[in-house]
C-alpha atoms as a printed R data frame, in Angstrom:
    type eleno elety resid chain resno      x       y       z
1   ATOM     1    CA   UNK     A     1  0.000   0.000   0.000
2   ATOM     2    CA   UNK     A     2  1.594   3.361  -0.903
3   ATOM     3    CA   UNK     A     3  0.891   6.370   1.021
4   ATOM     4    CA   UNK     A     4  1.515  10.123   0.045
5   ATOM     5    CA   UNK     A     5  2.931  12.703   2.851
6   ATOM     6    CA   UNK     A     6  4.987  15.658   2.422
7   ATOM     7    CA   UNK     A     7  8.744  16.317   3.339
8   ATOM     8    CA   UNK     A     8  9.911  19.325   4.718
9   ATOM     9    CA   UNK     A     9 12.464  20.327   2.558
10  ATOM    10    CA   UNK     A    10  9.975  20.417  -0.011
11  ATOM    11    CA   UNK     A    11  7.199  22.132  -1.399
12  ATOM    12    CA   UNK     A    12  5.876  18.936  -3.470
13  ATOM    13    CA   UNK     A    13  3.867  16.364  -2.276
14  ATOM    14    CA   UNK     A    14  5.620  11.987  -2.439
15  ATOM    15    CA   UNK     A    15  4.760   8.713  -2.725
16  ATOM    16    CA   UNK     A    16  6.335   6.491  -0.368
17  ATOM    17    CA   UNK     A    17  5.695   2.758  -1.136
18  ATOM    18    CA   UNK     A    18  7.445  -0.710  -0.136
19  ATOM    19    CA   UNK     A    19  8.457  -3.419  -2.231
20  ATOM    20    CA   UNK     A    20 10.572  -6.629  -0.865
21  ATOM    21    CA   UNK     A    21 10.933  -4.946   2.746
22  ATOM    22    CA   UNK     A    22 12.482  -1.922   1.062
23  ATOM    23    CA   UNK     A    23 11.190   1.666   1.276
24  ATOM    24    CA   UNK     A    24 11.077   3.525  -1.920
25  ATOM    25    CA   UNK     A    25 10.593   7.105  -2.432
26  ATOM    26    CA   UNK     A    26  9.241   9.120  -5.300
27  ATOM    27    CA   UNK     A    27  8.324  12.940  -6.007
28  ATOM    28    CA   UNK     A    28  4.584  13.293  -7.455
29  ATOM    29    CA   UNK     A    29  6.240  16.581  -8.635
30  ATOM    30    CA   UNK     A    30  2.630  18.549  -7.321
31  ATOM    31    CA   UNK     A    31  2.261  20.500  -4.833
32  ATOM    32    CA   UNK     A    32 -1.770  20.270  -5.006
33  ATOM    33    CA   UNK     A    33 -2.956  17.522  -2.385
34  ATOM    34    CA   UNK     A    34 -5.856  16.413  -4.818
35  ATOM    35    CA   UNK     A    35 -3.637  16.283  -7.981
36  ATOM    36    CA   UNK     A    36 -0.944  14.251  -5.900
37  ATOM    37    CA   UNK     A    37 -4.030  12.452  -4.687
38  ATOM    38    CA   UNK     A    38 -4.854  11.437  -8.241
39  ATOM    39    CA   UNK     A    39 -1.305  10.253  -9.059
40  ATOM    40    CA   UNK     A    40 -1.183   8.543  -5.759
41  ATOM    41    CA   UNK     A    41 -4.566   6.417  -7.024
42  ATOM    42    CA   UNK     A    42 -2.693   6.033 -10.841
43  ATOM    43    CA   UNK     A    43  0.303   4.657  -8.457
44  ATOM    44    CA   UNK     A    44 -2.282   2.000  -6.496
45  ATOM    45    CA   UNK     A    45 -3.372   0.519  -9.989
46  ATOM    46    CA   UNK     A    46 -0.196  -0.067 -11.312
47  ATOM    47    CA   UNK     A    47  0.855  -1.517  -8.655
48  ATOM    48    CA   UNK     A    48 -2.239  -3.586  -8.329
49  ATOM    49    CA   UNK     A    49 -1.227  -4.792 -12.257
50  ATOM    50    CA   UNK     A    50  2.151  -5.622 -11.231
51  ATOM    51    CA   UNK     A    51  1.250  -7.965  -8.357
52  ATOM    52    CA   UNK     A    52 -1.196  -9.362 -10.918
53  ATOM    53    CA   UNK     A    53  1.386 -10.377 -13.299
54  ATOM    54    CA   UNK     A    54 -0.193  -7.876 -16.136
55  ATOM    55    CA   UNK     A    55  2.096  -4.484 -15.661
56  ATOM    56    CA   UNK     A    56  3.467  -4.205 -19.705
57  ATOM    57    CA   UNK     A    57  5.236  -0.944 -20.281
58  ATOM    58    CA   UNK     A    58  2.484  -0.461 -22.649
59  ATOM    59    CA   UNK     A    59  0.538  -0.626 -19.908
60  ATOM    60    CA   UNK     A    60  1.950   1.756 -17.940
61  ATOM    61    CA   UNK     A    61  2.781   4.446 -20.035
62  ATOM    62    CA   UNK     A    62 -1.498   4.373 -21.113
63  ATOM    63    CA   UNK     A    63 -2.024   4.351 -17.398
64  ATOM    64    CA   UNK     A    64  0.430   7.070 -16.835
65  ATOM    65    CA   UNK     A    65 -0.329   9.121 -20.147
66  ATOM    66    CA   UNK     A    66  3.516   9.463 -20.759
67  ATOM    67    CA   UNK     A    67  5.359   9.303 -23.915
68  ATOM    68    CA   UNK     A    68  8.016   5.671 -24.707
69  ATOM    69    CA   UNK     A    69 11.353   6.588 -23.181
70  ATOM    70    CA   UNK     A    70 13.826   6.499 -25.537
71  ATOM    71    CA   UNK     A    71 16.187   3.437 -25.679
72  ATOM    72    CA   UNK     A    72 19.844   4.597 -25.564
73  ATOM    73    CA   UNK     A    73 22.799   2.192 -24.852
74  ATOM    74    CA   UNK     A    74 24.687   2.622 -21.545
75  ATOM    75    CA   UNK     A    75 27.882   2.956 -22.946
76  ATOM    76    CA   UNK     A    76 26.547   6.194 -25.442
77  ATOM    77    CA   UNK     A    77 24.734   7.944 -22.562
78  ATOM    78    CA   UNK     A    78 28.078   8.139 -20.403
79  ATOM    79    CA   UNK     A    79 29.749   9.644 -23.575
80  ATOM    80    CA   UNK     A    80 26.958  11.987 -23.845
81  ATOM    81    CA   UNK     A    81 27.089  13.216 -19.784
82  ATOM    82    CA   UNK     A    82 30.968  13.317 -19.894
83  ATOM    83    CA   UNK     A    83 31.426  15.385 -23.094
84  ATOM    84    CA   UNK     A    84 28.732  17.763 -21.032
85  ATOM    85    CA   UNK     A    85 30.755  18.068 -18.507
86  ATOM    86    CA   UNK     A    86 34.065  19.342 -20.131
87  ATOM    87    CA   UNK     A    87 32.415  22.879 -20.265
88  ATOM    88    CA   UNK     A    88 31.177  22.547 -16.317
89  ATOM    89    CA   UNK     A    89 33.188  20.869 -14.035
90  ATOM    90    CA   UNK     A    90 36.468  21.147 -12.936
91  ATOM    91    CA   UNK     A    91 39.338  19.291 -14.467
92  ATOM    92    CA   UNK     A    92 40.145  17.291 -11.663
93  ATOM    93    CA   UNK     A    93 36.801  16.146 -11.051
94  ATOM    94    CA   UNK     A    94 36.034  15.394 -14.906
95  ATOM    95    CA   UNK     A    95 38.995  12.821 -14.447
96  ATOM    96    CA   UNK     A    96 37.285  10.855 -11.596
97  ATOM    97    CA   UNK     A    97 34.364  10.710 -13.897
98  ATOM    98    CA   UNK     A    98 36.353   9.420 -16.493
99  ATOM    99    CA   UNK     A    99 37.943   6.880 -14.321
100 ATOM   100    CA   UNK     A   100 34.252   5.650 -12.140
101 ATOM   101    CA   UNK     A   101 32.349   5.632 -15.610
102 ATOM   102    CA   UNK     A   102 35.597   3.367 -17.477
103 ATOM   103    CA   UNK     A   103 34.965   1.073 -14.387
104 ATOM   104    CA   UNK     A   104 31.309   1.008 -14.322
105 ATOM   105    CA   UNK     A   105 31.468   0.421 -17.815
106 ATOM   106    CA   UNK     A   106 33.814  -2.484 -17.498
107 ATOM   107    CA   UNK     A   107 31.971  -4.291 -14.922
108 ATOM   108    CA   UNK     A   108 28.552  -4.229 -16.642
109 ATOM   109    CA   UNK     A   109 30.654  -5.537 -20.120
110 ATOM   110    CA   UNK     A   110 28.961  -2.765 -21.670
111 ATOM   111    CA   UNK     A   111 29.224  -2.169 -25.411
112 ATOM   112    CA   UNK     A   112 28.166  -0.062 -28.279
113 ATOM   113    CA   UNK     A   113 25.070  -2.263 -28.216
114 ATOM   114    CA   UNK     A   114 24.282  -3.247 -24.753
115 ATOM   115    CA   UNK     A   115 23.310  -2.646 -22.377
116 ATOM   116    CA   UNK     A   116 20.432   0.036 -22.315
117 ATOM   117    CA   UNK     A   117 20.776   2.984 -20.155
118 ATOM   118    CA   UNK     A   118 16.936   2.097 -18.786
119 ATOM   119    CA   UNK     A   119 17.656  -1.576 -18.105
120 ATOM   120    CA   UNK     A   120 20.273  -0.907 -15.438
121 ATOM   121    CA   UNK     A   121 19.161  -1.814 -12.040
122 ATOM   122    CA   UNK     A   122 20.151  -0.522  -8.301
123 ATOM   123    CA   UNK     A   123 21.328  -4.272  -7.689
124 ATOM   124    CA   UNK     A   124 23.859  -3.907 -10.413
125 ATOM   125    CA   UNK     A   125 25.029  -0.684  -9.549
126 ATOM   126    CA   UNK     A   126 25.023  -1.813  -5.872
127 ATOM   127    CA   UNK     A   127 27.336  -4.992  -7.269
128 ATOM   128    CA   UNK     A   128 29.677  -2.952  -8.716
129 ATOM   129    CA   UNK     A   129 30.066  -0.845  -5.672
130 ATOM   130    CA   UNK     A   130 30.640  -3.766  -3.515
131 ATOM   131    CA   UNK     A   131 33.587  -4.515  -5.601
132 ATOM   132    CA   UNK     A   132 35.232  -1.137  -5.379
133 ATOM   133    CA   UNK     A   133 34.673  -1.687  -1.760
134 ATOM   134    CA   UNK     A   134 36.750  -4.505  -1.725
135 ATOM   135    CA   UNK     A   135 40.064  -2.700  -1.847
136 ATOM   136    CA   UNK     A   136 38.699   1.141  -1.455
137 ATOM   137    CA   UNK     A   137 38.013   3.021   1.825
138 ATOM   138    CA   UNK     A   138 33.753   3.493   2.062
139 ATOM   139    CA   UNK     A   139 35.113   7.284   1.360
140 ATOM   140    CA   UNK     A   140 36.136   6.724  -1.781
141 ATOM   141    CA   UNK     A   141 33.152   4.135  -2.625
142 ATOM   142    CA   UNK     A   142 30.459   6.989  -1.347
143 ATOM   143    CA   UNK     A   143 32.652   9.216  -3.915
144 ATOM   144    CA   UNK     A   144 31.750   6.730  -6.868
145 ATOM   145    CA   UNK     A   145 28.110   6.722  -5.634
146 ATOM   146    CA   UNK     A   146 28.237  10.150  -5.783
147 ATOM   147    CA   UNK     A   147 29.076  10.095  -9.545
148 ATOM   148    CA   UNK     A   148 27.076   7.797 -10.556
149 ATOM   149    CA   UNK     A   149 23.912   9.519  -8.909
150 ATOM   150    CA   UNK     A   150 24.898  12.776 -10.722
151 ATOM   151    CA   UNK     A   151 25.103  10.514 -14.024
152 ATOM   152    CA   UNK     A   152 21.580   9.109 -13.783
153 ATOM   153    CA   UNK     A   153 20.188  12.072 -12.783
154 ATOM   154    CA   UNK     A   154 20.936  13.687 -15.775
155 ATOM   155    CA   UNK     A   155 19.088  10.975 -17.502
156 ATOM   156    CA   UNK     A   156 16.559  11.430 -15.675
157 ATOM   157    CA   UNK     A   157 16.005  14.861 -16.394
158 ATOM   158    CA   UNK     A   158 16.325  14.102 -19.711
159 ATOM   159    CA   UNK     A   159 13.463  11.610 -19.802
160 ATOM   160    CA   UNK     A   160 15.908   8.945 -20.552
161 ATOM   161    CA   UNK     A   161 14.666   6.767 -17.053
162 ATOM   162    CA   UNK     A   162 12.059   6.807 -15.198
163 ATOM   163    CA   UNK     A   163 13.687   6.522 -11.779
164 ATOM   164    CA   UNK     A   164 17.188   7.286 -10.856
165 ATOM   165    CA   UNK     A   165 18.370   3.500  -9.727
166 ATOM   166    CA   UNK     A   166 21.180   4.950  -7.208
167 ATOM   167    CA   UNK     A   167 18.119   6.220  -5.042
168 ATOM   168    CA   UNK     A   168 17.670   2.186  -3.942
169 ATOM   169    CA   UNK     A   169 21.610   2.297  -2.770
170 ATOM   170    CA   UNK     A   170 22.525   2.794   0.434
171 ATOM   171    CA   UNK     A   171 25.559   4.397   1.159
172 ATOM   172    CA   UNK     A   172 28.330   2.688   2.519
173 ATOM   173    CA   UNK     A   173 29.764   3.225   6.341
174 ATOM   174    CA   UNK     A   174 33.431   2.973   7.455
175 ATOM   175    CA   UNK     A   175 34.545   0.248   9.181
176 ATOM   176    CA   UNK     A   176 36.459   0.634  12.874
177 ATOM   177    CA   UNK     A   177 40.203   0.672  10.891
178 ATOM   178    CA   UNK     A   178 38.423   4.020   8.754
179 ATOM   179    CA   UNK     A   179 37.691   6.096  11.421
180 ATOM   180    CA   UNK     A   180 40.607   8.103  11.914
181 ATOM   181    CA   UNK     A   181 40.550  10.677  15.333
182 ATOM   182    CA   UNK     A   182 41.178  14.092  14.386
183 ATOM   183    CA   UNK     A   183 42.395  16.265  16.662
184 ATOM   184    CA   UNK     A   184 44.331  19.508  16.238
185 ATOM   185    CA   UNK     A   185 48.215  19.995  16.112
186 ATOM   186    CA   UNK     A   186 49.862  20.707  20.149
187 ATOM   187    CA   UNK     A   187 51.683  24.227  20.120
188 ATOM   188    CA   UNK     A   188 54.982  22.446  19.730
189 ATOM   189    CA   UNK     A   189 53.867  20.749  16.320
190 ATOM   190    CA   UNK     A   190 53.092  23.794  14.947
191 ATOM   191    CA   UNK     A   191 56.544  25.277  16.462
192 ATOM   192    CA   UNK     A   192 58.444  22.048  14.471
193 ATOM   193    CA   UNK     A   193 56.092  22.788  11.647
194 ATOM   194    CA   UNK     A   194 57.462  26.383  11.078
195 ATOM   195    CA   UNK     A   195 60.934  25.262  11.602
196 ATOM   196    CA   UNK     A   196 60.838  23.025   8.838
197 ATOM   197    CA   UNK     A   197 59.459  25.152   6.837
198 ATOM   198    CA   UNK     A   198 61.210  25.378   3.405
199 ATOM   199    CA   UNK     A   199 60.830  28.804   2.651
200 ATOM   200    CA   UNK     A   200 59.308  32.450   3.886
201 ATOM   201    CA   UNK     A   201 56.139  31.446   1.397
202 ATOM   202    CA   UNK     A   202 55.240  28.889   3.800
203 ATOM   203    CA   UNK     A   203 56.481  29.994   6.765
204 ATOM   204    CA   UNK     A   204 53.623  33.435   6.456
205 ATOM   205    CA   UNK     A   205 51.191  30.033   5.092
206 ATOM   206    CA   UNK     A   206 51.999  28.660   8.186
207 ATOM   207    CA   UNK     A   207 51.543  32.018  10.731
208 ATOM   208    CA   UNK     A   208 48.560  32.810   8.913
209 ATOM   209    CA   UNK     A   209 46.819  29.807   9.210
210 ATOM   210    CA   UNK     A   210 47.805  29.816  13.205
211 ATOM   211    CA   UNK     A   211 46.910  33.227  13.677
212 ATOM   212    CA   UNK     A   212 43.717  34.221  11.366
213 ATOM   213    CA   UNK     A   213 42.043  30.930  10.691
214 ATOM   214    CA   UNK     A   214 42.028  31.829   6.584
215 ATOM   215    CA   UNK     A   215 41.781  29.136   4.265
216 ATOM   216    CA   UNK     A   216 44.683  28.419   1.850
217 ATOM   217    CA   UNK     A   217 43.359  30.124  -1.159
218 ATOM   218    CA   UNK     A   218 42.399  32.976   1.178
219 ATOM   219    CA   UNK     A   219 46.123  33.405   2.103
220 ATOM   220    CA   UNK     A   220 47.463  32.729  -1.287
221 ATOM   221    CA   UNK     A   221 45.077  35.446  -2.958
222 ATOM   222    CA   UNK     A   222 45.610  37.780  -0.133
223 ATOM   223    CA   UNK     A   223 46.146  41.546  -1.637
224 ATOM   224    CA   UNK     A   224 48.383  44.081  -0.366
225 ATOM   225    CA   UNK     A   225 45.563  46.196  -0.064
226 ATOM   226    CA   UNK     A   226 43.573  44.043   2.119
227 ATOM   227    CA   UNK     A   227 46.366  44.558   5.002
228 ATOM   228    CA   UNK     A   228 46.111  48.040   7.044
229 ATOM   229    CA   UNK     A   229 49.004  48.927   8.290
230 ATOM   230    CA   UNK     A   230 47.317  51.819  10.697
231 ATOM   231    CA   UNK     A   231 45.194  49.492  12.808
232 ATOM   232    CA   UNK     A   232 47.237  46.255  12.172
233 ATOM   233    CA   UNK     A   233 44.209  44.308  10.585
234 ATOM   234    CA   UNK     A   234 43.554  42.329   7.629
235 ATOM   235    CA   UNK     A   235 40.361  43.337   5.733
236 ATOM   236    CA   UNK     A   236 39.178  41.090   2.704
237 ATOM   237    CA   UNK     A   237 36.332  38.974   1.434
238 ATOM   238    CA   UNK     A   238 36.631  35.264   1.963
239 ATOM   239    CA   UNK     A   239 36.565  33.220  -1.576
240 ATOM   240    CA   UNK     A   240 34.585  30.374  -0.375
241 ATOM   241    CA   UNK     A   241 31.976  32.214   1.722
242 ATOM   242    CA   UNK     A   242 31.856  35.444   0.076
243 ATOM   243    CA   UNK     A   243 31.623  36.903   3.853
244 ATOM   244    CA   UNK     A   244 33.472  40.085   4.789
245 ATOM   245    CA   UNK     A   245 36.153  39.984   7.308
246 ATOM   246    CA   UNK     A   246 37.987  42.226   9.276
247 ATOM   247    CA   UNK     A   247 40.882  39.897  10.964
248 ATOM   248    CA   UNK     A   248 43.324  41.440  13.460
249 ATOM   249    CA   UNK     A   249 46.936  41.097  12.922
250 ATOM   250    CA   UNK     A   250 48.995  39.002  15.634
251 ATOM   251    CA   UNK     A   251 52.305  40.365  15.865
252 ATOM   252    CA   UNK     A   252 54.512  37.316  14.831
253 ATOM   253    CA   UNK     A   253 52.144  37.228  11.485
254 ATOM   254    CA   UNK     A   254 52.609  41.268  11.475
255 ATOM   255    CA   UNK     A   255 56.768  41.055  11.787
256 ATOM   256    CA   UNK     A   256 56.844  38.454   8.712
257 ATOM   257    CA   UNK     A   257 54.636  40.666   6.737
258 ATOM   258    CA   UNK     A   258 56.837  43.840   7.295
């Protein structure tokens, strides 16, 4: 039985339904109680056909008044989404594309002729993550989840799929050996630290990461301009943020400015 309800990060109305023990999720995409109402009654038939043994994908796309999805092989739909991405993402994350989307690929044997994009399931996609897992932290495995949610995504808002498959896989959790304490360096690191540092660069990285809290671009980019001598301050716009800060100078970070 599937049930509609509302999440609060959103303004539309879901379905929430269960099939095998599992708990699926879906956007009616309304945010009208009686439409999502109607499409939660549309969702109760076909799933009334499908325990019946007579849900056809002719069937459902009558029931559903939608248009055939176009077929389009696997293999051509990752070309597609990483050509896109040349133009809008950063060079260093187009490369781990490159490299999760050659594995994927690989795994699934997939050709210029098989498989299609639509017939890919979460249990394959949660196969091949299982084997990345085998000799890669759950960091890095959560990283190729990432991807290849982003991937199907796009194809979904294409109206290549009907469902993004990644939505049915769980992310993975570090094991005991993973979980590295953080904790931050003793005064006398940070004294040993500065020591060895190779060169004034990084020794005014190093006091102005001790003394202002900036981030490494931050420092890097940091302007003449931005320091005032008069009232020994530091006055600039963080790049990350885009917040406005007005930083007083320590004297050790003053001295290696001068």
């Amino acid at each position: 039985m599937a049930w509609l309800y509302r999440q609060d990060n959103s303004q539309y109305w879901w379905i929430g339904y269960r099939i095998n023990g599992r708990q699926y999720l879906r956007s009616t995409r309304e945010t009208d109680r009686a439409e999502a109402e109607k499409l939660l009654a549309q969702f109760g038939t076909i799933q009334e056909a499908n325990r019946a043994g007579r849900l056809t994908e002719e069937f459902y796309l009558a029931l559903t008044q939608q248009q055939q999805i176009r077929r389009i092989v696997l293999k051509a739909a990752v070309d597609e989404w990483l050509t896109e991405c040349k133009g809008s993402t950063a060079a260093g994350t187009l490369r781990r594309y490159r490299e999760i989307a050659k594995a994927f690929l690989s795994f699934l044997k997939a050709g210029d002729g098989r498989p299609f994009l639509n017939d890919i399931t979460a249990e394959e996609i949660r196969s091949f993550l299982v084997t990345v897992r085998a000799d890669r932290a759950a960091k890095t495995v959560n990283l190729y989840r990432g991807a290849l949610y982003t991937f199907f995504s796009r194809a979904l808002q294409n109206g290549l799929l009907k469902a993004n498959p990644v939505m049915a896989v769980k992310r993975f959790k570090a094991g005991p050996a993973e979980k590295l304490e953080r904790r931050p360096y003793t005064l006398e690191e940070v004294a040993l630290i500065y020591d060895k540092a190779p060169d004034d660069f990084w020794r005014y990285m190093i006091l102005g990461g001790f003394y202002t809290g900036l981030r490494l671009g931050d420092l890097i980019c940091l302007s003449w301009g931005a320091v005032d001598w008069d009232h020994d301050q530091i006055h600039l716009t963080a790049i990350k943020t885009g917040r406005v800060l007005h930083i007083p100078l320590a004297k050790p970070l003053l001295s290696r400015l001068s």
